[in-house]
Structure formats: structure tokens, C-alpha cells
C-alpha beads as a LAMMPS data file, in Angstrom:
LAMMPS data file: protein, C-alpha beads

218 atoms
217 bonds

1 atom types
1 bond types

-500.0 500.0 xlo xhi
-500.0 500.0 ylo yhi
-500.0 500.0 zlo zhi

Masses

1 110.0

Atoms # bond

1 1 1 0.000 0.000 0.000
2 1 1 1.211 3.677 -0.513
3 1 1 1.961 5.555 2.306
4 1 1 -0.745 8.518 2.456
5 1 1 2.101 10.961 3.925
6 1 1 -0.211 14.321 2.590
7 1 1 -3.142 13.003 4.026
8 1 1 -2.976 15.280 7.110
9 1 1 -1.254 17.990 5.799
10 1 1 -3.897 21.089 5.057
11 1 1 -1.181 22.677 2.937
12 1 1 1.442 20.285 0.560
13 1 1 4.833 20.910 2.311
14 1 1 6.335 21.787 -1.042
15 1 1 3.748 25.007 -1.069
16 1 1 5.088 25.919 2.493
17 1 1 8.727 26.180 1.898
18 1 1 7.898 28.619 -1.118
19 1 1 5.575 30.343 1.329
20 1 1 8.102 30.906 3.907
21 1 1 10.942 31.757 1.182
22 1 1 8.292 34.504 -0.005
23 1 1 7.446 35.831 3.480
24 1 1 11.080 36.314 4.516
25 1 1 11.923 38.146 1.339
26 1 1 8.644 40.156 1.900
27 1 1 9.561 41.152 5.268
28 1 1 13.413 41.969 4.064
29 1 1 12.205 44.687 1.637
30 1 1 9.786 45.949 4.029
31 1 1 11.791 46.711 6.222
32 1 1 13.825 48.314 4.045
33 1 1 10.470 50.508 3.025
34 1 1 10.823 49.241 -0.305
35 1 1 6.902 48.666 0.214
36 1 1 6.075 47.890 -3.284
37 1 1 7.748 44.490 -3.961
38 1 1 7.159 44.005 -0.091
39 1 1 3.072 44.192 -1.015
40 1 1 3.594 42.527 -4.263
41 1 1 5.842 39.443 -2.095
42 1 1 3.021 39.084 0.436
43 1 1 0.122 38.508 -2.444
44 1 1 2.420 35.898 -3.687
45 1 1 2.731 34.197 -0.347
46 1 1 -0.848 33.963 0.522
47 1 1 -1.703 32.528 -3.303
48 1 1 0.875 30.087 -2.244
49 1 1 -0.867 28.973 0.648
50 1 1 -4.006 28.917 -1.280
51 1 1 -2.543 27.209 -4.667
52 1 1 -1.145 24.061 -2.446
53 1 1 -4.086 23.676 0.035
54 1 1 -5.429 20.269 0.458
55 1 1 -8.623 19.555 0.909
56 1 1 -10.303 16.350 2.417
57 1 1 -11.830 14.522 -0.385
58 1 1 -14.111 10.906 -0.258
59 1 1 -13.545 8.644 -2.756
60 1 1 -17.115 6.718 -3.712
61 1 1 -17.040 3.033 -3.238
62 1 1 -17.712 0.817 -6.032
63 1 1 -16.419 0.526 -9.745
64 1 1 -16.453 4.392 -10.167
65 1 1 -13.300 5.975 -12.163
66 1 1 -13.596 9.447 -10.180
67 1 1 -11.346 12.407 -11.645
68 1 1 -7.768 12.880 -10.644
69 1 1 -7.530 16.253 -11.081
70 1 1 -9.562 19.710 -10.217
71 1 1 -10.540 21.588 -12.960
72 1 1 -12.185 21.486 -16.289
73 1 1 -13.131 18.442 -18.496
74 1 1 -11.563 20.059 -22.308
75 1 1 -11.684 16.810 -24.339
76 1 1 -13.314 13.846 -24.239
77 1 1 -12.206 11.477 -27.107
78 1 1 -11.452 7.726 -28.620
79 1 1 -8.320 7.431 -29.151
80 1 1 -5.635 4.946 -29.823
81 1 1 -3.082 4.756 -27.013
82 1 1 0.080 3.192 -28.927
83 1 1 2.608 4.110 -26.135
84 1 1 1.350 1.301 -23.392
85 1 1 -1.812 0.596 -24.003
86 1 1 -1.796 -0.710 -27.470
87 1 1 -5.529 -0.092 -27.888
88 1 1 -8.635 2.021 -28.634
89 1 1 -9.376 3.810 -25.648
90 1 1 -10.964 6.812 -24.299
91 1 1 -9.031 9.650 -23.777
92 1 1 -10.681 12.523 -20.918
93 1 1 -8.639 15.228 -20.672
94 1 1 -8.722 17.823 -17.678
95 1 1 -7.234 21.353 -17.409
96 1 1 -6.298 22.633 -14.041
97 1 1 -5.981 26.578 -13.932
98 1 1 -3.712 27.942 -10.969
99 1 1 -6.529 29.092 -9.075
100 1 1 -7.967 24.832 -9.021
101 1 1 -6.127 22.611 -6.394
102 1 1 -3.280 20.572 -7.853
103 1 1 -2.832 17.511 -5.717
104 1 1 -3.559 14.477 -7.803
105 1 1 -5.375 11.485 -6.459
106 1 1 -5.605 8.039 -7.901
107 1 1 -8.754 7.777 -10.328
108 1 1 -9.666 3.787 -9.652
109 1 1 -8.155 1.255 -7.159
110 1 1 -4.878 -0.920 -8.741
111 1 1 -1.163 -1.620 -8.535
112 1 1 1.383 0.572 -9.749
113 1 1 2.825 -1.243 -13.083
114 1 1 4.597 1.395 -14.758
115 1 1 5.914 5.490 -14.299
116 1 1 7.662 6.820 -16.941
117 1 1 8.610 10.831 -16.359
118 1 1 9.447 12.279 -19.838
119 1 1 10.604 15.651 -20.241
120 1 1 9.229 17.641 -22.691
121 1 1 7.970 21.387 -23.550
122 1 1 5.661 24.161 -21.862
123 1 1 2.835 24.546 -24.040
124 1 1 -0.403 25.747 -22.298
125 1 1 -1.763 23.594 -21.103
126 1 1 -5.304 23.878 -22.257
127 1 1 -3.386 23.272 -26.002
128 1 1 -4.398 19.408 -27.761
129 1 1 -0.238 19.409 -28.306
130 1 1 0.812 19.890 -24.734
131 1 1 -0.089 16.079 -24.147
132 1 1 2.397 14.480 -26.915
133 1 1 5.109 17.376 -26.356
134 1 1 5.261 18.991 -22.861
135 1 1 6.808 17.677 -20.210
136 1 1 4.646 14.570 -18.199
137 1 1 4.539 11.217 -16.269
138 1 1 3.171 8.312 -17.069
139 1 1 1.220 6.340 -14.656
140 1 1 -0.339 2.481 -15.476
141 1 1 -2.427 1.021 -13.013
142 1 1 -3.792 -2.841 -13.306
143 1 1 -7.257 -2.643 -11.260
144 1 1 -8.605 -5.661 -9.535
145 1 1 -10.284 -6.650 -12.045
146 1 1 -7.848 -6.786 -14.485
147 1 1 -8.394 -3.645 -16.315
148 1 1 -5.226 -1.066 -16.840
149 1 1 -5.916 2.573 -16.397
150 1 1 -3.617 5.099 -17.596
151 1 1 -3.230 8.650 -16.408
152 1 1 -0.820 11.470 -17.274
153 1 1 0.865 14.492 -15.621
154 1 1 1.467 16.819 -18.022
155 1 1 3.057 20.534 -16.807
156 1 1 1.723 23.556 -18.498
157 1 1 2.968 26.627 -19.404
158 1 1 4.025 28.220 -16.298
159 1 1 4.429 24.521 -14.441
160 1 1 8.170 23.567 -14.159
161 1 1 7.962 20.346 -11.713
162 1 1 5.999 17.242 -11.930
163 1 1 5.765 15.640 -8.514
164 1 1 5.086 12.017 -8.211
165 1 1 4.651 10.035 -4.882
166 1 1 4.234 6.265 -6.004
167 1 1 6.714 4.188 -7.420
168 1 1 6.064 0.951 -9.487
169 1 1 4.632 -2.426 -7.004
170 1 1 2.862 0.493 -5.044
171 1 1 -1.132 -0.316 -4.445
172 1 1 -2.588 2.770 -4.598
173 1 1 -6.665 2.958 -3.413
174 1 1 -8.949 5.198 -5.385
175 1 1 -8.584 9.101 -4.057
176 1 1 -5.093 8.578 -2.377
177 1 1 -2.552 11.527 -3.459
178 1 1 -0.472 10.006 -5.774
179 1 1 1.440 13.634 -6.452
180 1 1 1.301 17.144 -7.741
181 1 1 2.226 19.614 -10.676
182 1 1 3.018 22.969 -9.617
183 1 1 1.165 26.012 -11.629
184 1 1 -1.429 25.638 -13.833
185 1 1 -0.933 21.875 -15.923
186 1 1 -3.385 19.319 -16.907
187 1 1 -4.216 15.259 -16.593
188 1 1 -5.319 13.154 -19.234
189 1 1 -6.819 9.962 -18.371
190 1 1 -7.426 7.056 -20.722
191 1 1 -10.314 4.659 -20.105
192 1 1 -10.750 0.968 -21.233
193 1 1 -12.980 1.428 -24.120
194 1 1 -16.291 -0.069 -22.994
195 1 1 -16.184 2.728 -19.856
196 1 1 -20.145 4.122 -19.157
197 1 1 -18.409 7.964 -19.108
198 1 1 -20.602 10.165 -17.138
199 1 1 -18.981 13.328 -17.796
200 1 1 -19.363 15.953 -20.508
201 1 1 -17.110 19.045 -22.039
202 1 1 -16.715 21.977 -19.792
203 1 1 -17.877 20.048 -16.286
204 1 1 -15.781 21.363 -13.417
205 1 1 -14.504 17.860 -11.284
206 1 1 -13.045 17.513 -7.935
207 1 1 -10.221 15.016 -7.537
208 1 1 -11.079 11.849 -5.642
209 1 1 -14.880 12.663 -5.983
210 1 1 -15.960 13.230 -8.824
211 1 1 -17.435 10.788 -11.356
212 1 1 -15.808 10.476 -15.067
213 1 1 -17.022 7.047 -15.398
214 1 1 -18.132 3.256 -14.595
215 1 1 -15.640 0.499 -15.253
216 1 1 -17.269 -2.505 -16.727
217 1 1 -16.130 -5.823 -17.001
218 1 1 -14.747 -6.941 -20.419

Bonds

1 1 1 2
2 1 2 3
3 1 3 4
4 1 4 5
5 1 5 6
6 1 6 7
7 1 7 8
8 1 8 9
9 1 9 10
10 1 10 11
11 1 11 12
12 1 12 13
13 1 13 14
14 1 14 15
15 1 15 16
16 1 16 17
17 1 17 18
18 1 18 19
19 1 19 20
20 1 20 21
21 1 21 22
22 1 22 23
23 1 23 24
24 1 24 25
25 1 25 26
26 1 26 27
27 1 27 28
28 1 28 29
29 1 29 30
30 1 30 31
31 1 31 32
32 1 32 33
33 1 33 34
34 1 34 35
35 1 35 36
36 1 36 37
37 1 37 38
38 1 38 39
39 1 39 40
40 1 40 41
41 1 41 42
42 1 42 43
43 1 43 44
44 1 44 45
45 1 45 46
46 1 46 47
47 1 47 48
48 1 48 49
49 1 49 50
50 1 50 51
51 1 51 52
52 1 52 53
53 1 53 54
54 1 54 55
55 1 55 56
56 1 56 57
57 1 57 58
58 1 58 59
59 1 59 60
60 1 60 61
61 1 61 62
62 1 62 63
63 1 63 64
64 1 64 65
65 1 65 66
66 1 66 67
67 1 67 68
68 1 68 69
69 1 69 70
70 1 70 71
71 1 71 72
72 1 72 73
73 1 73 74
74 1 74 75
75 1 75 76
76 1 76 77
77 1 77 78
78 1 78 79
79 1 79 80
80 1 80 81
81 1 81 82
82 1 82 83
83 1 83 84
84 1 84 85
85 1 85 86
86 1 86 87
87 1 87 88
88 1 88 89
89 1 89 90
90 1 90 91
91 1 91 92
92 1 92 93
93 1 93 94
94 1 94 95
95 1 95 96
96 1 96 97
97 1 97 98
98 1 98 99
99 1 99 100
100 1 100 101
101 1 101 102
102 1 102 103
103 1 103 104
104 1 104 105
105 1 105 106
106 1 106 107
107 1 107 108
108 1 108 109
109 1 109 110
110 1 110 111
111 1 111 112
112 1 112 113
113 1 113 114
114 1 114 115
115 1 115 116
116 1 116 117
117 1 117 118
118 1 118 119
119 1 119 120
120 1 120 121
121 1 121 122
122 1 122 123
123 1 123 124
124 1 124 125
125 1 125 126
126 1 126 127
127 1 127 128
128 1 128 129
129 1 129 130
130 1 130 131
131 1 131 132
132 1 132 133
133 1 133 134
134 1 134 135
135 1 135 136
136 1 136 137
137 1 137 138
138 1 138 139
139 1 139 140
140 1 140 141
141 1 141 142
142 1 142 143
143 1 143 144
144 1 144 145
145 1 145 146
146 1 146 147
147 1 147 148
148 1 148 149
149 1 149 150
150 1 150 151
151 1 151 152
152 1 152 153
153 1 153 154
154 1 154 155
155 1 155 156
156 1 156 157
157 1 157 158
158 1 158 159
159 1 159 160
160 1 160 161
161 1 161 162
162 1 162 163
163 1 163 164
164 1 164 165
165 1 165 166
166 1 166 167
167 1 167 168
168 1 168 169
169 1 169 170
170 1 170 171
171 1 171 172
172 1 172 173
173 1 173 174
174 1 174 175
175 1 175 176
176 1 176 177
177 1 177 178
178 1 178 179
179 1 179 180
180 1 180 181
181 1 181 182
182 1 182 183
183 1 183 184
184 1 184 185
185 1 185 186
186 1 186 187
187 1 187 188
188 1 188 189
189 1 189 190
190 1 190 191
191 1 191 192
192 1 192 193
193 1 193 194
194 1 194 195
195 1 195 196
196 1 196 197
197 1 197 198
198 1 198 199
199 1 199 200
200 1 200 201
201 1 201 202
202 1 202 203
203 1 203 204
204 1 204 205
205 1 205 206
206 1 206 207
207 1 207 208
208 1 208 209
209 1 209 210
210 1 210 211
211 1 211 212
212 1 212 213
213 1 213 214
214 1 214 215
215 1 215 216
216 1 216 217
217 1 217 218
């Protein structure tokens, strides 16, 4: 089993170093009454706080595939996933702005079989070309029942680190926090083909909670 280490932290750690960073360099220039950058330094550190907050989320029990990502459903699609798949599958596609919370959770229950980290480019996110060229990692799960999910990090334009908590053999349980991507980025998430998806263009989704689809047995 992973080990849920950002399950009791109401901020992710990485957003508190930058916080405290910012607030010492905040409180340097004000005190040299260079209140400008001072004010500017102190908006930054309180979007910090907010960007990396972590909210509780419950996963729903069952044979849901919930979202792993807040944001914005952009593209919902068949598609033929040649890179470990090898199949037709369906391809959901959600854009997290830098005001959405970017912890990632795990979308179904499964073992870890595969992570590949690729660097890459810093298309916007929100772009159909920052999946095959920006910078991502690739995470396969095999789900009890056999099925493989895939589900990508992909860093957006202003993103510049992927942050990934599992490692391959790890048994992740739908909703844990399997990572983050810092600033704006997206997840795509490809579906075994048969998948009842219960999600449309332009929904907003919750990591952990909410609903893309229902895995069905082959």
C-alpha cells in the first residue's frame, strides 16, 4: 500500500517552503520601506498557501473511475493509445488553472505497473499538443479486475515540476494523493474502451470525488 504521507497535511509541504521563502523576502524589503515588492511578495505568499491547500476529499465506493484532477473536463475522445496501451481507448482530458487545487489522487483502485517521467515542452496547457510534447509522467495502473488505467501528468505553461509520490509495485486505493504539478498543468486519463463515461465538455470535477465514469467488465 502507498503511504498517504499528505493526508494530514492542510497545505502540501512543497507550497510551504515557497511560502516561507516569499514571506522572509517580503519582510526583508519591508523593512527596508521598499513597500512595493514588499506588497507585491506578500500577495504571492498567501496565493501560495491557497494554490497548495489540500482539501479532504471521499472517494465513492464501487467501480467508479472518479477524476484525478480539479478543474475542467476540455476533451473527451477515442483514441488509440500506442505508447502502453496498445488499444482504442478513451481519452478525458482535464485542465487545471492555478486558481484549481493541484494535488492528484488516484482515479480507480490498482497496482502501480509502470511510471515513466518524460521531459518535454511548456505549451499551455489547455493546447491538444501539450499532451504528446510537454513535459509529463506516465502512470499504469492494473485494477482488480484486471483492467489497466492510464493517467498522465502533463506541466503547463508556467508549471516547471511534476511531482510524483508512487513508485512501481505500489497499491494505490482510489482518491489517495499520488502527487502534484506545480502552476497551472493538466491530466489526461485514458479509459478501457467499454467505460459508461458520465462526464461531458466543460464540467468542473473535484479530484477523488468526482465521477468520469463506470468500469465494466470486459
Amino acid at each position: 500500500m502507498v503511504k498517504k504521507k499528505r493526508e494530514n497535511q492542510i497545505i502540501a509541504v512543497e507550497g510551504i517552503k515557497i511560502a516561507i521563502i516569499t514571506l522572509f523576502f517580503a519582510l526583508f524589503f519591508f523593512l527596508y520601506k521598499i513597500y512595493t515588492v514588499s506588497a507585491i511578495l506578500l500577495i504571492f505568499f498567501i496565493f501560495n498557501l491557497f494554490f497548495f491547500r489540500n482539501p479532504k476529499r471521499i472517494a465513492p465506493e464501487g467501480n467508479q473511475i472518479v477524476s484525478p484532477a480539479d478543474g475542467e473536463v476540455i476533451l473527451i475522445k477515442d483514441v488509440y493509445e500506442e505508447k502502453f496501451l496498445k488499444k482504442e481507448v478513451t481519452k478525458i482530458s482535464i485542465f487545471m488553472s492555478i486558481f484549481n487545487v493541484h494535488l492528484n489522487r488516484a482515479p480507480y483502485d490498482g497496482e502501480v505497473i509502470k511510471i515513466q517521467y518524460e521531459k518535454g515542452r511548456f505549451f499551455s496547457a489547455d493546447l491538444d499538443k501539450a499532451t504528446d510534447e510537454n513535459e509529463k509522467n506516465y502512470i499504469l495502473i492494473n485494477t482488480p479486475e484486471g483492467r489497466e488505467i492510464l493517467f498522465v501528468q502533463v506541466a503547463g505553461l508556467i508549471a516547471r515540476r511534476i511531482i510524483c509520490d508512487i513508485k512501481k509495485g505500489d497499491y494505490i486505493k482510489k482518491g489517495d494523493i499520488v502527487g502534484l504539478i506545480c502552476y497551472g498543468s493538466r491530466l489526461d486519463v485514458f479509459l478501457p474502451k467499454n467505460s459508461e463515461i458520465r462526464v461531458k465538455l466543460k464540467d468542473r470535477v473535484k479530484a477523488g470525488e468526482s465521477i468520469l465514469g463506470i468500469l465494466k467488465n470486459e
